[in-house]
VEXZAMI-396639 format. One record per residue: residue number from 1; residue in one letter; x, y, z negated of N, C-alpha, C, O in turn. Coordinates in steps of 0.05 Angstrom, whole numbers, plus 5000, padded with zeros to 4 digits. Layout:
[NUM A [X Y Z] [X Y Z] [X Y Z] [X Y Z]],
...
REM end
This chain:
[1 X [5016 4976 5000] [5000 5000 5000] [5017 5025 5000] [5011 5043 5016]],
[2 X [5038 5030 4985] [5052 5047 4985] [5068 5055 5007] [5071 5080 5009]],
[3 X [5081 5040 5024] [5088 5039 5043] [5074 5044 5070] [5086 5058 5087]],
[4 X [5046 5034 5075] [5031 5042 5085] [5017 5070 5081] [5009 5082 5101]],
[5 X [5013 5082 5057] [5014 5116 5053] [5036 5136 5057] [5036 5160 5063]],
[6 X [5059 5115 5051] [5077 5142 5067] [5083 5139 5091] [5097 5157 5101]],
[7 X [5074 5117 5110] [5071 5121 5133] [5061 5143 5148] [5071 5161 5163]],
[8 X [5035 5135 5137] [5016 5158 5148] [5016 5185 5145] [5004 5202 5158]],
[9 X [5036 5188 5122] [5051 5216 5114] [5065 5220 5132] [5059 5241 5143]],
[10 X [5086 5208 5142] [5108 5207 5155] [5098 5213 5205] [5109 5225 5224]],
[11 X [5073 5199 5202] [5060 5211 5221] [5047 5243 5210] [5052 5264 5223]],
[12 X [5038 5243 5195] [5036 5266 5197] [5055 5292 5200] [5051 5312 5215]],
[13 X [5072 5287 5186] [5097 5302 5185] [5107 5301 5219] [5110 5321 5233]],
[14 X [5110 5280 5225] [5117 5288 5257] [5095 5302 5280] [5099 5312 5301]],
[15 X [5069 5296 5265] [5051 5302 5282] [5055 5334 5284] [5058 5345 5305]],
[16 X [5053 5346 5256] [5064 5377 5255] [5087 5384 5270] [5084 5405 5283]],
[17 X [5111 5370 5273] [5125 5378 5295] [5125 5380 5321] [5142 5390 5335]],
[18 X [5095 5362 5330] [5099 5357 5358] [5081 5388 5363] [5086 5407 5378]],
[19 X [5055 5384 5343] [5042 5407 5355] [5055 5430 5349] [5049 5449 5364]],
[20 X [5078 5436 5326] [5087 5460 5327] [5103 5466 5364] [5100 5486 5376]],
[21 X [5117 5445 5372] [5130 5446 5399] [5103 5447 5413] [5099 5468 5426]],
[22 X [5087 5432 5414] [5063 5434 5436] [5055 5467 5437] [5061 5478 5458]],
[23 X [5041 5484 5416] [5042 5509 5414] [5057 5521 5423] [5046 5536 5440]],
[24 X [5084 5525 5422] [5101 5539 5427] [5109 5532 5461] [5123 5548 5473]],
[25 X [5103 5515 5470] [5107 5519 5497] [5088 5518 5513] [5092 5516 5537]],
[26 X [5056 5518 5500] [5031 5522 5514] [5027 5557 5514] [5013 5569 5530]],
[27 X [5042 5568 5493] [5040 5592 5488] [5060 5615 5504] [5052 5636 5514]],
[28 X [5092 5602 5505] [5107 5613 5515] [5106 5641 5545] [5112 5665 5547]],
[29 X [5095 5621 5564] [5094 5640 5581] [5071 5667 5589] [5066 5680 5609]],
[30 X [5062 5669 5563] [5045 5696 5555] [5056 5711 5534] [5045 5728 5521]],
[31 X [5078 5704 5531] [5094 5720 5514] [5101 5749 5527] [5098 5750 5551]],
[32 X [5109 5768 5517] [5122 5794 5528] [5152 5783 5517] [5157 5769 5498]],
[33 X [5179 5797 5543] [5202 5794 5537] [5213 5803 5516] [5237 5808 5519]],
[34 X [5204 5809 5494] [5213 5822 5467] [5187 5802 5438] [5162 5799 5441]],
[35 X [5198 5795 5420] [5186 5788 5404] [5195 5795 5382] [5218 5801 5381]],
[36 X [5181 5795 5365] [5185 5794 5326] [5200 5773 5318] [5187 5754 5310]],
[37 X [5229 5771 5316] [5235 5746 5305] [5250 5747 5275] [5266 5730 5269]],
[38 X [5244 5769 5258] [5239 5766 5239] [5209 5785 5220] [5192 5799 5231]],
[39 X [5212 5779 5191] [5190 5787 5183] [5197 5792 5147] [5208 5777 5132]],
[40 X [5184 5819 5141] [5190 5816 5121] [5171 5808 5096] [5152 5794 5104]],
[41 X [5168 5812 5067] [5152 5791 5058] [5126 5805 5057] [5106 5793 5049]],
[42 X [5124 5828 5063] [5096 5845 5069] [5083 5836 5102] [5061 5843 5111]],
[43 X [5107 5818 5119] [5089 5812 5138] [5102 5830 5158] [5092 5821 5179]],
[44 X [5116 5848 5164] [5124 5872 5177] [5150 5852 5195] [5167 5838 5184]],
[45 X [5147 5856 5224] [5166 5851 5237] [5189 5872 5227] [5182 5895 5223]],
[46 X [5216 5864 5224] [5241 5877 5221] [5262 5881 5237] [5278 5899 5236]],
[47 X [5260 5856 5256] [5278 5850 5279] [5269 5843 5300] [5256 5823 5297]],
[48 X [5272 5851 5321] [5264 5834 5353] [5286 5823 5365] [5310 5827 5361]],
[49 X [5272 5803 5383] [5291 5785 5398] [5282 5789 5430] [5265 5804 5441]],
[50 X [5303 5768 5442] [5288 5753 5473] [5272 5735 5457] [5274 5725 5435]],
[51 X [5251 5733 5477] [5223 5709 5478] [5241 5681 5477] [5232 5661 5465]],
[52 X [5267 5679 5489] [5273 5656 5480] [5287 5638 5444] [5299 5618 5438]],
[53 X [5274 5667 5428] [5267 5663 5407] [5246 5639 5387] [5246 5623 5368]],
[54 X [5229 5650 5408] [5205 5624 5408] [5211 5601 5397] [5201 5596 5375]],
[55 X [5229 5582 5411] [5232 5560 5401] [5250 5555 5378] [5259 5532 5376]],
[56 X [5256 5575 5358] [5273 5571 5340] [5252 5552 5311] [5261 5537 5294]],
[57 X [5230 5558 5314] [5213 5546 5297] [5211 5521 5300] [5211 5505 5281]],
[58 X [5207 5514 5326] [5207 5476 5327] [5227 5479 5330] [5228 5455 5337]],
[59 X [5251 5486 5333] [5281 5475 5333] [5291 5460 5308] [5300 5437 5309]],
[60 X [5286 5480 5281] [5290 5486 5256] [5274 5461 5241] [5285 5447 5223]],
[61 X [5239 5458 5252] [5227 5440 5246] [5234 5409 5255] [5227 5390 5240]],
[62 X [5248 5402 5279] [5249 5380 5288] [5275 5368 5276] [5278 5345 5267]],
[63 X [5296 5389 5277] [5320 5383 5255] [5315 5389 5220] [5335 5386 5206]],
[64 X [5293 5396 5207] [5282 5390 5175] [5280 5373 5179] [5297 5358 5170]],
[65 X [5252 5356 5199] [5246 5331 5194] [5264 5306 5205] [5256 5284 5196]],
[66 X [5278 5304 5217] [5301 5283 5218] [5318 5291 5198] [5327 5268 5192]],
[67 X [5330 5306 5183] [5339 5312 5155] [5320 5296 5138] [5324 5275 5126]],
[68 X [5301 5310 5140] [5289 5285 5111] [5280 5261 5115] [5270 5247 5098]],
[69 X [5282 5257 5139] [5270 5231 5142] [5299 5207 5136] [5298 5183 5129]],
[70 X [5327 5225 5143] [5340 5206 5137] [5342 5215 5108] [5342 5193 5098]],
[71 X [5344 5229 5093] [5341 5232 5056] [5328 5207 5053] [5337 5187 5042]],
[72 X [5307 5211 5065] [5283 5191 5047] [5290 5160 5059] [5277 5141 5052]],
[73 X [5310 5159 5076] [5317 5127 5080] [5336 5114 5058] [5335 5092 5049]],
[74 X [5360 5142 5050] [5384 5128 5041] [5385 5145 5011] [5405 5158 5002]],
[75 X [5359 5140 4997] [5350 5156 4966] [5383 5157 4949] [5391 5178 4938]],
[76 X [5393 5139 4951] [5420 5126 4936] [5435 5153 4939] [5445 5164 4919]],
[77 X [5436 5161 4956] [5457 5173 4968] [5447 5214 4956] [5459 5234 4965]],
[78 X [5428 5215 4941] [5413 5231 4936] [5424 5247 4903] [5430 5232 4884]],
[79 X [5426 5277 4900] [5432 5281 4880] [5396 5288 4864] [5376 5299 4873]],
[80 X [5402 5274 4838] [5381 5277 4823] [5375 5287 4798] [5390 5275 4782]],
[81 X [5364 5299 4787] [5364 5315 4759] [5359 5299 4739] [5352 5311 4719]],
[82 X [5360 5274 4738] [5361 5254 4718] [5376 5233 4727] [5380 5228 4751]],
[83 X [5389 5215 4701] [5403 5196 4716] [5388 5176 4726] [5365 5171 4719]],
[84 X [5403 5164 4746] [5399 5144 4755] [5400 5114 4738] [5423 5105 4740]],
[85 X [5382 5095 4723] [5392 5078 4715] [5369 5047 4731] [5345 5051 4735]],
[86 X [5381 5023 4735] [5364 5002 4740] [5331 5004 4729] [5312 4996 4744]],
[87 X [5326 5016 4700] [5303 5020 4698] [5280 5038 4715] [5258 5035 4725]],
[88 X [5306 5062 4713] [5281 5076 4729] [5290 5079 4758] [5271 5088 4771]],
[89 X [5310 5075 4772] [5303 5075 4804] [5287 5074 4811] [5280 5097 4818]],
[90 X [5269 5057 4816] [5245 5051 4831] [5231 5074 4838] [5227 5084 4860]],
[91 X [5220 5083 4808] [5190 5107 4804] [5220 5137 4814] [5209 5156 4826]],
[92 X [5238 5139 4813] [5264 5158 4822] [5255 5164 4848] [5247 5185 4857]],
[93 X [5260 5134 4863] [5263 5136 4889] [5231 5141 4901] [5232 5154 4922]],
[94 X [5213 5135 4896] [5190 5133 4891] [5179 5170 4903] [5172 5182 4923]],
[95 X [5185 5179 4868] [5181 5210 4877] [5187 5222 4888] [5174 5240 4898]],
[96 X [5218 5217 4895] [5229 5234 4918] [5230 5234 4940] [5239 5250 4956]],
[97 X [5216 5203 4944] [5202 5206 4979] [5174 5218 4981] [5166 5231 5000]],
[98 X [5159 5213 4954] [5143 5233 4963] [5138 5258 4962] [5122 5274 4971]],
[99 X [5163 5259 4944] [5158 5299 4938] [5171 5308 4964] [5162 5330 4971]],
[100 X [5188 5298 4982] [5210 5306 5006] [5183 5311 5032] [5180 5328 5050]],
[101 X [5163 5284 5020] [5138 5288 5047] [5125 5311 5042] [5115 5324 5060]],
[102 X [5122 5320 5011] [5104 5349 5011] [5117 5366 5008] [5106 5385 4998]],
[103 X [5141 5367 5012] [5154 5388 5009] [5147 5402 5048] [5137 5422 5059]],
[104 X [5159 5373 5057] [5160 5384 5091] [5133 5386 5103] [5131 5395 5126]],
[105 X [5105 5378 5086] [5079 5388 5099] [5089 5412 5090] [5087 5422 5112]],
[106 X [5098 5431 5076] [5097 5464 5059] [5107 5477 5076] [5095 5495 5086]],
[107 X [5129 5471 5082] [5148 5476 5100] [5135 5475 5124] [5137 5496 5137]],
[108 X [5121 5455 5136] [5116 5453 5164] [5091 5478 5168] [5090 5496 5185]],
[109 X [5072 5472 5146] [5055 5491 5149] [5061 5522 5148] [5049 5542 5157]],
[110 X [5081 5521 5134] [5101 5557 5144] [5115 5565 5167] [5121 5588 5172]],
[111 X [5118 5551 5177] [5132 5548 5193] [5111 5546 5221] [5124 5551 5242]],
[112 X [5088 5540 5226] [5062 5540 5236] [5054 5566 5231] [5048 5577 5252]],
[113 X [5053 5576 5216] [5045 5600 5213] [5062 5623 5209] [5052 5643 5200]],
[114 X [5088 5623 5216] [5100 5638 5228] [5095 5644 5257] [5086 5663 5270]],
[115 X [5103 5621 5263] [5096 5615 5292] [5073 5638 5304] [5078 5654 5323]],
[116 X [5051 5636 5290] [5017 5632 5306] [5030 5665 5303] [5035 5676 5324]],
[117 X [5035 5683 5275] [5036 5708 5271] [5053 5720 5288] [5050 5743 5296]],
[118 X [5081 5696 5297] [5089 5714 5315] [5076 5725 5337] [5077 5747 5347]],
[119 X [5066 5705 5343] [5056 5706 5386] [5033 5714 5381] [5022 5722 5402]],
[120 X [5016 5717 5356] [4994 5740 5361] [5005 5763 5358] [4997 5780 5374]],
[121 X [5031 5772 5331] [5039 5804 5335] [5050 5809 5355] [5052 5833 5362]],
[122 X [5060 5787 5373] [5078 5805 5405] [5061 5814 5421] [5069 5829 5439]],
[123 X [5022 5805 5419] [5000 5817 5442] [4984 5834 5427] [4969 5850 5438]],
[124 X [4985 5833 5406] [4973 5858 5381] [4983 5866 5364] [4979 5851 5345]],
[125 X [4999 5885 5356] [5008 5891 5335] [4996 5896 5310] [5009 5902 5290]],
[126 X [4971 5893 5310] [4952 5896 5297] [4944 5864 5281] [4927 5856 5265]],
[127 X [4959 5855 5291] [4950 5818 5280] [4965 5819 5252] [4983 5834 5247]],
[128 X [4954 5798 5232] [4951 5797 5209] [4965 5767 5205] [4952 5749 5216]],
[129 X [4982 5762 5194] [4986 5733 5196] [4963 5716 5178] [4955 5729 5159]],
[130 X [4954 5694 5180] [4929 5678 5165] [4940 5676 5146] [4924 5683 5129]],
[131 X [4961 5670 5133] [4969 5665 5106] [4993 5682 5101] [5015 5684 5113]],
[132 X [4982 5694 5076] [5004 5721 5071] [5039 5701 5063] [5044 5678 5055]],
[133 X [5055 5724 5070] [5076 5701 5072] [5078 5691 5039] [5086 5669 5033]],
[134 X [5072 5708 5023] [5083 5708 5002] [5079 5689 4981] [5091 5680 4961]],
[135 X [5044 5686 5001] [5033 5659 4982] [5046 5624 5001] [5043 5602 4993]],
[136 X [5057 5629 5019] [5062 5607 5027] [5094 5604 5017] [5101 5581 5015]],
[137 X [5113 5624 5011] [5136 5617 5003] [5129 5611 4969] [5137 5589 4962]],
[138 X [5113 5631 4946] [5105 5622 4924] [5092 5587 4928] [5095 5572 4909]],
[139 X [5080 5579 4949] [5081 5545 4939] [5104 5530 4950] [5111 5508 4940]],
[140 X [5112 5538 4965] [5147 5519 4955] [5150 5522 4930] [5142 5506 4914]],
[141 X [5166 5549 4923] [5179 5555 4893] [5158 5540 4878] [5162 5516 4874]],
[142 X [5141 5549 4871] [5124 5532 4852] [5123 5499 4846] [5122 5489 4824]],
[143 X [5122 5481 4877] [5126 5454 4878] [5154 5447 4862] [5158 5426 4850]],
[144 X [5170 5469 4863] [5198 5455 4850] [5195 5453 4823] [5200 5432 4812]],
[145 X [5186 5476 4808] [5180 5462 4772] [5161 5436 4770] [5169 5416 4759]],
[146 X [5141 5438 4780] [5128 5405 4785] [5142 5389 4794] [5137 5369 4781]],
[147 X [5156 5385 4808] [5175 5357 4821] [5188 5355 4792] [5183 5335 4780]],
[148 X [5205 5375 4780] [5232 5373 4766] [5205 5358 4734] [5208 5336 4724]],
[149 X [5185 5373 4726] [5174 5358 4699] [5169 5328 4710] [5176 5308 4699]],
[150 X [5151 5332 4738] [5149 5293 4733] [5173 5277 4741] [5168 5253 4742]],
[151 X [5191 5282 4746] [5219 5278 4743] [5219 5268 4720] [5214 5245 4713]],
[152 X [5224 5284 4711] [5239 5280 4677] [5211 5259 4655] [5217 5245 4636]],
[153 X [5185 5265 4666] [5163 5246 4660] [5173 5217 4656] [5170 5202 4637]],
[154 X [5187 5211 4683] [5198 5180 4689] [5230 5176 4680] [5239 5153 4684]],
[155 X [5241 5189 4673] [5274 5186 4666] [5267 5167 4654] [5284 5154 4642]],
REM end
C-alpha cells in the first residue's frame, strides 16, 4: 500500500512537470520579446529578460524533480536531524520520502504560478498573480518546522 501511494505521488509530481512544460510551450509563441523574469515579494516585476526566459521554470522543475527523485531512491545517503539507528530507519526513511513528495507538490505549485503570472503580466500589466507570492513561499517555510517535530516524534 505504501508503495503504491507514493507512486501515485510520484506521477503526480511528474505530471506537474509535464504540464508545467506543456504550458510553457503552448504559451510561448504569444509572448512579447521582453518578459518579467523576476518578481519581487509584493508581486512587482524587477527585472526583464528575452522570452527565451520562459523555459527557466520547467528547466529548474524537471531538474528539482530528478533531484528528488534520486534523494528519495538512495534515503541512506541523506543528511538527517536525528540519528539514524536500526530501530528507527524505516519510519526515517519513510518521512522523508514523503515529506520530499510534498515538499515538490509546494514547489511545483510555485513554480506554476509563477509561470501563469508571468505570461499573463507580459500581455497585461495589470495581472495579479492567483496566489500572492508570499503565501506560497510562507508554506514551504512553514512545512519545515512540521517535517523537523514529526521527525523528532519518531527518533
Amino acid at each position: 500500500m505504501e508503495n503504491a501511494l507514493l507512486t501515485i505521488v510520484d506521477v503526480l509530481n511528474f505530471g506537474c512537470v509535464a504540464f508545467l512544460w506543456w504550458f510553457t510551450i503552448k504559451n510561448y509563441n504569444d509572448l512579447p520579446q521582453r518578459i518579467p523574469v523576476h518578481f519581487d515579494l509584493e508581486g512587482k516585476p524587477d527585472r526583464f529578460g528575452s522570452k527565451i526566459y520562459a523555459f527557466l521554470m520547467p528547466l529548474l522543475g524537471i531538474l528539482m524533480y530528478l533531484l528528488f527523485m534520486f534523494i528519495t531512491k538512495h534515503p541512506e545517503d541523506s543528511n538527517f536531524p536525528v540519528e539514524i539507528t536500526e530501530q528507527n530507519q524505516e519510519a526515517q526513511f519513510l518521512i522523508m520520502k514523503i515529506a520530499l513528495r510534498i515538499l515538490f507538490i509546494l514547489l511545483a505549485m510555485i513554480f506554476l504560478n509563477i509561470q501563469d503570472y508571468t505570461f499573463r503580466y507580459s500581455v497585461n500589466e495589470n495581472a495579479k498573480p492567483r496566489i500572492p507570492m508570499i503565501v506560497a513561499i510562507l508554506c514551504v517555510v512553514g512545512f519545515v518546522p512540521l517535517l523537523l517535530f514529526i521527525t523528532h516524534l519518531f527518533k
